[in-house]
N, C-alpha and C positions, 0 to 999 in steps of 0.2 A: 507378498503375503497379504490376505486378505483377512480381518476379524471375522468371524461368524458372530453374531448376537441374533439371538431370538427374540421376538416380541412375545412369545408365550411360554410362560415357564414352564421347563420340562423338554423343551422339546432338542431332539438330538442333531448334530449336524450330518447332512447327506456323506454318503463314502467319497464322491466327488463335487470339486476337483479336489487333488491333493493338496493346493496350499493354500486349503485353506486352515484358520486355528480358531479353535474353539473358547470362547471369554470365557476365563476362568469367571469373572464377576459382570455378569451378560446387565446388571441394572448401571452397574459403574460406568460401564460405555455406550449402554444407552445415554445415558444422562449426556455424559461427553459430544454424544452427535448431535444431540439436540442444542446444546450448549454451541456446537462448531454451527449450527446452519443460524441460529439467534444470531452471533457474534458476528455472523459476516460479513463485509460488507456492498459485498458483489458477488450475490447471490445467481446461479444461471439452474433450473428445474427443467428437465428433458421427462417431459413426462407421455403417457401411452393408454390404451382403454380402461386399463383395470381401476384408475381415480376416475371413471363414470358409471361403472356397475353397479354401484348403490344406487344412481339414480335412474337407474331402468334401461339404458343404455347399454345393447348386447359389447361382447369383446368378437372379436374375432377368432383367436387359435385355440379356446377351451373347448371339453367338453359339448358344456352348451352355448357354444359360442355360434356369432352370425355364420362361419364356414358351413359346420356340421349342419347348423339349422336350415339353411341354404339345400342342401343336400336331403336333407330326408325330405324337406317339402316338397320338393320338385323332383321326385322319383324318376319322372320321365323323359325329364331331360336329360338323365346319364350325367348328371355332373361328377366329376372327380372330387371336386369341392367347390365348398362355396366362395373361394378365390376364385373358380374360372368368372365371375359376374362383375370382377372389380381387375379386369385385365381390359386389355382396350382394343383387342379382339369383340368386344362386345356391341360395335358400333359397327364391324363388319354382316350382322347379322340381323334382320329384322324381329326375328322374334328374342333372340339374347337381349336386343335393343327395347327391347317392350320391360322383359323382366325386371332388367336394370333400372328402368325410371321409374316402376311399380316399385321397388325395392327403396329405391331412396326416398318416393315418397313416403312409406313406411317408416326412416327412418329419420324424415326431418319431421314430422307425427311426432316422435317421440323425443328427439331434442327438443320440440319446440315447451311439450310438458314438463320435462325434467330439470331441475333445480338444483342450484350450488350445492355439490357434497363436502362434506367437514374439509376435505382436502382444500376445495378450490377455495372455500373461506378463511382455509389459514394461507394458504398463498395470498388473498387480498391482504388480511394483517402484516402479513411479511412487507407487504408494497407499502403499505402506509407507515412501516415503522423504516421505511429507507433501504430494505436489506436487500431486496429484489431488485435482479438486475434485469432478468429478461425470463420468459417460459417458452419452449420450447414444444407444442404439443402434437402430440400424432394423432389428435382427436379430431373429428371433423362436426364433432356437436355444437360449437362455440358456446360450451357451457360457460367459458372463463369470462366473457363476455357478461355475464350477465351476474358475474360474483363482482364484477367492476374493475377488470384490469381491461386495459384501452388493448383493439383486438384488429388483427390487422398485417399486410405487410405493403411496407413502403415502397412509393417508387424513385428511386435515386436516379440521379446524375447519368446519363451514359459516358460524359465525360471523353463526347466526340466532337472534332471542330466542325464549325459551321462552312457549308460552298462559301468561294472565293462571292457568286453573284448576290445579290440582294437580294431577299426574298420575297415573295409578293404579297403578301401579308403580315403584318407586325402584333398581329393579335395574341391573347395567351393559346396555347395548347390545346387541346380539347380532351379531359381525364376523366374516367370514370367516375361516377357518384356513388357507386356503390365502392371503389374502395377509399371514399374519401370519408362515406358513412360510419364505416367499419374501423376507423383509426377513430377513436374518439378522442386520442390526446394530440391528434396531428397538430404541427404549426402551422395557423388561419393569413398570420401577419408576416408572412413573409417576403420578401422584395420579390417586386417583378421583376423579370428579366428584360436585361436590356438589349435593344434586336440587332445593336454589333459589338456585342461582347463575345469572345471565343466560347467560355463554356456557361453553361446555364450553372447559375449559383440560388438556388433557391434554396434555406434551410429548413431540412426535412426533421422532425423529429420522431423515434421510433416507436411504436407502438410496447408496451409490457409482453406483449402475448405474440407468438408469429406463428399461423398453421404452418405445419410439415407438407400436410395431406391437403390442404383444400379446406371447404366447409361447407355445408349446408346450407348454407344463405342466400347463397348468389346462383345465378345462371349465366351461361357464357355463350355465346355464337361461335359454333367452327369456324365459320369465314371471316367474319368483321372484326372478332373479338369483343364485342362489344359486352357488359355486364348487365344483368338483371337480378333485379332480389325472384329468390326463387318462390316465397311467398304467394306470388302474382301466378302462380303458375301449376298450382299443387293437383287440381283437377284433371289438368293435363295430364302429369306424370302418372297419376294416379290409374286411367284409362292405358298407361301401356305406349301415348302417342307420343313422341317429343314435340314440342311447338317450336313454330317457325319463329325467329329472328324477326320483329317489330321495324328496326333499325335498317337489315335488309330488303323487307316488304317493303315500306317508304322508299328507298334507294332504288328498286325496282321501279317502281309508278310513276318515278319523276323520270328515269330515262326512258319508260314509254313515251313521255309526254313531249318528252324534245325529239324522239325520231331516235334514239340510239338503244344497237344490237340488248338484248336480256343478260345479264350475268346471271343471274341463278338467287334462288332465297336460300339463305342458310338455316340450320336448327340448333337450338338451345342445348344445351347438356348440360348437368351439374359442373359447378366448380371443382371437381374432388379428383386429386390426380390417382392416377388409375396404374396398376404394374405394367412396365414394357412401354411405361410415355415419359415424356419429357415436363417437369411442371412450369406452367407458362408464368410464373413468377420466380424462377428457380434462381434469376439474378439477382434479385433482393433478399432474398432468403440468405446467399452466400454472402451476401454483401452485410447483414445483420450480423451474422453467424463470424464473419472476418472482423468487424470490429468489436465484438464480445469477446475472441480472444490476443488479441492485441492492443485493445484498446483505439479510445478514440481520442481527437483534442480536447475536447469541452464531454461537460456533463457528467453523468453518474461514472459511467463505465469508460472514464480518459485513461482509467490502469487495466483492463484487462476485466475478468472471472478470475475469482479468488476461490469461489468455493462449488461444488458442481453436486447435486442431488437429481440420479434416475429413477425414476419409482413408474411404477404401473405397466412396463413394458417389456416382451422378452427382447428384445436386440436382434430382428431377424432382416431387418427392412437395412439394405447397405448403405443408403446414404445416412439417415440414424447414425448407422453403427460408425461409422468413420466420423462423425460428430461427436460420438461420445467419447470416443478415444482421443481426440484432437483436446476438448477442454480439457480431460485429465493429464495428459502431458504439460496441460497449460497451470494448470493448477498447483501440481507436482514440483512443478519447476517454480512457480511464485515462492513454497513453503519448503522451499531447499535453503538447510542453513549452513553448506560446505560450499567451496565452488569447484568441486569436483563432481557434486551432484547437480549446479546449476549446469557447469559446460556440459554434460551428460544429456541435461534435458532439450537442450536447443541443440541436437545432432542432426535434428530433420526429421528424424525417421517415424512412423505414424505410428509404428508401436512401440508403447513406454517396457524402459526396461525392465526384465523378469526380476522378481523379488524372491528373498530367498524361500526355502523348501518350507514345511512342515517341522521340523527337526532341529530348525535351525534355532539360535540360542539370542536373534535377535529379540529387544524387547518391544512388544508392541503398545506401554502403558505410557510414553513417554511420547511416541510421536505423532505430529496434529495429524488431524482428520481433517481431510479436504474433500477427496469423491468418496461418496456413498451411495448404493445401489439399494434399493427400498421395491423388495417383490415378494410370492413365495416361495420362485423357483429362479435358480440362478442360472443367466442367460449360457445358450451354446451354439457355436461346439467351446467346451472352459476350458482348453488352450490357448485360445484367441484373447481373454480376458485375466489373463494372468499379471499382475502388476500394476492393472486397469483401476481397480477400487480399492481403499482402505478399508472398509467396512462392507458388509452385507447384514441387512437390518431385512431376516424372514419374519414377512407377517401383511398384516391387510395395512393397505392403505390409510382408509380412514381411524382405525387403530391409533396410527403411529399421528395424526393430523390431531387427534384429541389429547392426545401427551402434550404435542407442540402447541396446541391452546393454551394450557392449562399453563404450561410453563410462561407461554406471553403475559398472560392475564396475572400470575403471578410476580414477574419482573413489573409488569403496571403498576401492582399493587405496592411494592415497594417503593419504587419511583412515586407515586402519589404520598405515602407514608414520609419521604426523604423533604418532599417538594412541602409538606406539613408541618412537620418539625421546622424546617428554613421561614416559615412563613408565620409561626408562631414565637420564633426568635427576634426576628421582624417588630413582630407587633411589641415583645417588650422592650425593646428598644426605643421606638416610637412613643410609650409609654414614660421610659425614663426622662426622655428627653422631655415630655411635655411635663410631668411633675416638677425638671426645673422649672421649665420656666414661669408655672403658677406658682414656683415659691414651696412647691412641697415637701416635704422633708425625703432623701432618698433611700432605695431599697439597700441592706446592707450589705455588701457584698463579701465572698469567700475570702480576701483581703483587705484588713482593713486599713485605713491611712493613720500614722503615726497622730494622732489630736492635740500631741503635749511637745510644741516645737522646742523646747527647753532641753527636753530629755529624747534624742534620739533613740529609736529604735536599735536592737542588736543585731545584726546583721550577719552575727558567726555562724559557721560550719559547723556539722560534729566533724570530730575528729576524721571519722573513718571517710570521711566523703570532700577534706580536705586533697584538694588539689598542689603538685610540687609546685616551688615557687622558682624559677629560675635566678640565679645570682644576676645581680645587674654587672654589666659591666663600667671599668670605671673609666671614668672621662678622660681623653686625652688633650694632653697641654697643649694650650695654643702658642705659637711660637713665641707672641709677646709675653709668655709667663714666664717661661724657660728661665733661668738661670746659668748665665756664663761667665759670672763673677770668680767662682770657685773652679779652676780647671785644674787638675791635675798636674801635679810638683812635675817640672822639667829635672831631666838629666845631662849631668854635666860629666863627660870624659877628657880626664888628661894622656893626651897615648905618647907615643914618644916624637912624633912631631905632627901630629895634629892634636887642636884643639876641638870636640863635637859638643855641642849645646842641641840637647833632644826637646819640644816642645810639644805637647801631648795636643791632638785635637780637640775640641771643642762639638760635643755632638751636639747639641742644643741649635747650633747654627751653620751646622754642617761646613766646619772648618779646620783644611787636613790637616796634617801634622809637620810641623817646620821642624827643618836640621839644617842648622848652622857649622859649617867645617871652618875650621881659620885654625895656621900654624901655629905652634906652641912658644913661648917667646923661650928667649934660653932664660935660663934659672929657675924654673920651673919643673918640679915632678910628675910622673906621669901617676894620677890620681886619679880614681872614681869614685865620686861620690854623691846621692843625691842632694837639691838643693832646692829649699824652699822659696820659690818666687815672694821677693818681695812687692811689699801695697805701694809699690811705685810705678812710676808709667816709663816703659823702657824709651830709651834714646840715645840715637846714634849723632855720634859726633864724629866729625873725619877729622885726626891732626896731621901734621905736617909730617914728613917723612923726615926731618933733621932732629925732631923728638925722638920720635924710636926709630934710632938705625937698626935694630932687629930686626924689622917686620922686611919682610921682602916690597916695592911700590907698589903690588900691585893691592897687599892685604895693609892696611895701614886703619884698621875699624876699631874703635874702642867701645865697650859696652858701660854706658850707665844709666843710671837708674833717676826717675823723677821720683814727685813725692805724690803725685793722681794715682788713685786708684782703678786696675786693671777692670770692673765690672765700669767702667765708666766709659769705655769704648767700644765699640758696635761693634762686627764680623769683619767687617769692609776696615774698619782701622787700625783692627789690630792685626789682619792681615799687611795693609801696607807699613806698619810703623818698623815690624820686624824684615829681619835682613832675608833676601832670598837667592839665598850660594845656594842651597840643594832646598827641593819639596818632593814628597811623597804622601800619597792616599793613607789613611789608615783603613785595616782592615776588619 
């Protein structure tokens, strides 16, 4: 599902497509987008003609755009439109070949007069506040250029091995000046390459801005490839002629001069790729466009495109179009907060999945905003673009460029406001500190220090804002405190032929409980009764078996008593002083 929001109030949304939904509060989500494209922080703008029409720069598919103008002017030539002049058919024909460089020279005329529109100077502000990752234009004016974003496409790596042989030369490369002019942020200090290292490593840095289309600025040779600023050359176009190759001519004159066969001179033609060609920088381009949405190792863009804005273009050109649908998947999947929606988004497939209907009961006030589509007519055939954009922002370019001012300019103002306040705290600090030290008496503060050390300050609660106070727990005894003086009265049973003497444990020192069994002597009844330990220290004496012929030889133990007190003997002693016929645990 896509928002609709209007940038002019009042205005209704189209019958198609169907999903799209209409903002109930069209300024609420305004705000929102503008908020999403501020906050980002890998910002990627695919932008198209309609951000140069302000500045006198025809469009192409309107109205009165370069096609139709194309067409009524040149009646005679039967054009279908003014596309058949930007086909590359046009190079087949000597007079199509006249029109064409008539044509462009007209139209680098008017780049060269035309000046940064509100658009391309909130794009510089976005570049200088960090947010801008890369712009993407189908424009071949290099307005952007000249708002101060570095303009330009790289030349990478081919990242093929070197012949097994030596080469016969170990000099650097020989590269064009004009695209080395054109990158104005390029890296100068780069390492040279060294002549037997497998791959050339030199580090390239990318340009802010990468034509789609070409640009105005330069001229290329068919044959040699070679660049020229087209500048040099405007008279020529102008007349209808192409001009021959410089680079060729030279290259001609010198194999006169040795005796060898003519190759032929080449002609210049604008840089600007034309429909039904191949663009001769088409590897850089992908190769920019591959680490914008994947990311790189180092630099701004090591995570990818987080946020994607198309504005000024209807979506007709297919390589564009397969661009823009690649970042939105790319995007889509960054600000997925399931992983049923992450695994979804890395399926492969180059279109993102359809979002629900018109009907549907999902909310749309809740989830971020990542791609936005910023035109006044929404691109087609809108089947293809279903699930593609979260928002569609109808309205004029520069419109929406002066909102996003105003709002920069006001996050400034606060941040300068924040950065004031900090810097006015500052300084009374700086102040306090110096009145100590000249001795000044200090400023009083919102608490003041107790003055009267005698009488402490009161420190209580109210009631209601008293906190529970947990019970402390109480301390546990350490074994040397314990007490095992006091043990519990032993039991004494008389059965009818045994004697048991029961002695209770001792928990304090974790000592189990003795039972003493010994025969009952005769004359004795069998009795139970408890008996209080006496404050005597027990001791066994063995008598002689001709004393008590009673006792069987093997039981012959007599129990008496000292006059030491039981707390006077350790764990260990009074385990061995007593007799050990039976022991058991207590429990």
């Amino acid at each position: 599902m896509t928002l609709f929001v209007p940038l002019e109030v009042g205005s209704s949304p189209p019958p198609t497509p169907s999903f799209l939904v209409h903002s109930e509060t069209p300024n609420l989500h305004l705000r929102r987008a503008i908020k999403a494209i501020l906050k980002a922080k890998r910002l990627v703008v695919v932008c198209g003609a309609g951000i140069s029409v302000s500045a006198g720069i025809p469009d192409f598919r309107s109205e009165s755009g370069l096609f139709q103008t194309l067409k009524r002017d040149n009646p005679k030539e039967a054009l279908s439109s003014g596309r058949d002049l930007f086909d590359a058919s046009v190079f087949n024909n000597e007079h199509t070949t006249s029109m064409f460089c008539q044509m462009i020279a007209q139209l680098s005329e008017l780049s060269q007069a035309a000046s940064p529109t509100p658009f391309h100077q909130a794009l510089r502000s976005l570049d200088d506040r960090g947010r801008l990752l890369r712009v993407y234009t189908q424009n071949i004016d290099a307005i952007e250029l000249k708002s101060g974003l570095s303009f330009g496409i790289p030349e990478f790596d081919k990242r093929r091995a070197k012949p097994r042989s030596k080469p016969k030369s170990t000099g650097p490369p020989i590269t064009d000046q004009s695209a080395i002019s054109t990158s104005a942020h390029c890296s100068q200090d780069s390492p040279p390459m060294t002549p037997g290292s497998r791959y050339m490593s030199p580090a390239v840095e990318v340009p802010r801005c990468i034509p789609l289309h070409g640009t105005l600025q330069t001229l290329h040779c068919q044959t040699c490839m070679h660049t020229f600023p087209l500048g040099n050359y405007v008279s020529s176009l102008t007349s209808g002629t192409p001009p021959y190759c410089p680079e060729c001519t030279q290259m001609e004159e010198t194999r006169q001069l040795v005796g060898k066969r003519a190759r032929g001179v080449g002609k210049l033609r604008p840089s600007v790729v034309l429909y039904n060609e191949l663009h001769k920088d088409g590897e850089g381009v992908g190769e920019v466009a591959r680490r914008d949405l994947v990311g790189c190792s180092k630099g701004k863009g090591r995570s990818g495109v987080d946020t994607l804005l198309v504005v000024g273009t209807s979506l007709k050109v297919p390589g564009t179009k397969r661009m823009v649908r690649e970042f939105s998947k790319a995007v889509r999947a960054r600000g997925c907060t399931t992983s049923k929606d992450t695994a979804s988004a890395y399926t492969g497939l180059a279109t993102p999945a359809p979002s629900p209907g018109k009907g549907s009961a999902t909310s749309t006030d809740d989830s971020p905003i990542k791609s936005i589509y910023l035109n006044f007519d929404f691109p087609g055939p809108t089947r293809e673009w279903e699930g593609v954009f979260d928002v569609w922002l109808q309205g004029d370019a520069q419109s929406f460029a002066e909102l996003l001012r105003e709002e920069i300019a006001k996050e400034a103002a606060e941040k300068e406001a924040a950065l004031e306040r900090k810097r006015k705290r500052e300084e009374e600090v700086n102040h306090l500190e110096g009145s100590e030290e000249a001795g000044l008496p200090k400023k009083k503060k919102a608490k003041t220090e107790n003055q009267n050390p005698e009488k402490p300050t009161s420190k209580r609660t109210p009631k209601g804002l008293e906190t529970p106070v947990r019970p402390r727990k109480p301390k546990r005894k350490r074994r040397e405190d314990m007490n095992i003086g006091a043990p519990s009265a032993p039991k004494i049973t008389l059965g009818s032929s045994k004697l048991i003497i029961r002695i209770p444990p001792l928990k304090g020192r974790y000592i189990p409980e003795v039972c003493i069994t010994t025969p009952v002597p005769r004359g004795l009844k069998a009795v139970q009764c408890p008996c209080t330990p006496p404050a005597t220290h027990i001791k066994h004496r063995v008598t002689s078996l001709s004393s008590h012929p009673d006792y069987p030889p093997s039981d012959t133990t007599e129990i008496g008593y000292d006059e030491s007190d039981l707390s006077e003997l350790s764990a260990d002693e009074v385990s061995d002083e007593l007799p050990r016929t039976a022991t058991r645990t207590a429990h």
